[in-house]
N, C-alpha and C positions, 0 to 999 in steps of 0.2 A: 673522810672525817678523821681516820689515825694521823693521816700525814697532818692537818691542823692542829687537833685536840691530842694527841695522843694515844696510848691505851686507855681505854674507860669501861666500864661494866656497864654504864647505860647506855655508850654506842651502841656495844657488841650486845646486847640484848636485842638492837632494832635487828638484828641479822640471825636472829633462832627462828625465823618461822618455818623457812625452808633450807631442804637441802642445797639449793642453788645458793639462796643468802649465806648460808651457812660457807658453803665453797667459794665465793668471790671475798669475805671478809676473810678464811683462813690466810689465802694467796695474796692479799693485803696487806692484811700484819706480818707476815713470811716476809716479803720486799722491806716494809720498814722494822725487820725485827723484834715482833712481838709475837710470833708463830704460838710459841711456847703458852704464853698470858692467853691468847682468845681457846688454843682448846683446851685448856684448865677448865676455861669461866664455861666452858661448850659441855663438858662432862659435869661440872659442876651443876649443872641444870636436865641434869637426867640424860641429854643427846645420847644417842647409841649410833653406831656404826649404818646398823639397818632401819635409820628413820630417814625415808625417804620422800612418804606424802608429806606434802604439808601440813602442818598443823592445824591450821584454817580447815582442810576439807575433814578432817577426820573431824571437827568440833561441828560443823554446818555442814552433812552430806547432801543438802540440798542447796550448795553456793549458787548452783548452773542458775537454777531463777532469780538472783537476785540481781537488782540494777548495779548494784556497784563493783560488782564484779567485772561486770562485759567492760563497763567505763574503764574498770583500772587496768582491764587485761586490753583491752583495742582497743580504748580512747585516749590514753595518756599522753599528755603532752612531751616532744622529746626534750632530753636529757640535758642540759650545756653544763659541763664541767666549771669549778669557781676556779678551777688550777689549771693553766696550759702547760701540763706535762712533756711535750714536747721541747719547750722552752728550756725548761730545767735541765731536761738530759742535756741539749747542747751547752748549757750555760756550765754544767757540771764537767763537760768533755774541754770546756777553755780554761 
């Protein structure tokens, strides 16, 4: 979504819930240069070093029962990227 849209604060917000979201957006913006911009908007929203549950479970410590939970954690349909990143690197390398 950076490589399309850019830097945005309402991307980079879909990627506070967790430390993993949080870790795959940082190393993101790091590749296209906006390292700096995502953990600004990261500390700007309270994040600290030692938040590592999710957010989700600390608000609902009873997630385990819910259906949409299991759906999103084991049902989810896989991934197809809109960008063949492959592509690019070799297109970049000619």
């Amino acid at each position: 979504m950076f490589f399309i849209h850019g830097f945005s604060l309402r991307i980079a917000s879909l990627y506070l819930g967790s430390k993993c979201q949080r870790s795959a957006a940082i190393v993101a913006a790091e590749e296209l240069g906006m390292k700096e911009e995502i953990i600004q908007f990261f500390r700007s929203q309270g994040v600290k070093w030692y938040h590592y549950i999710p957010y989700f479970m600390v608000r609902d410590p009873f997630f385990l029962t819910k259906k949409a939970f299991w759906e999103r954690t084991f049902l989810s349909k896989n991934y197809v990227s809109k960008i063949d990143y492959r592509r690019l690197q070799f297109e970049q390398l000619s």
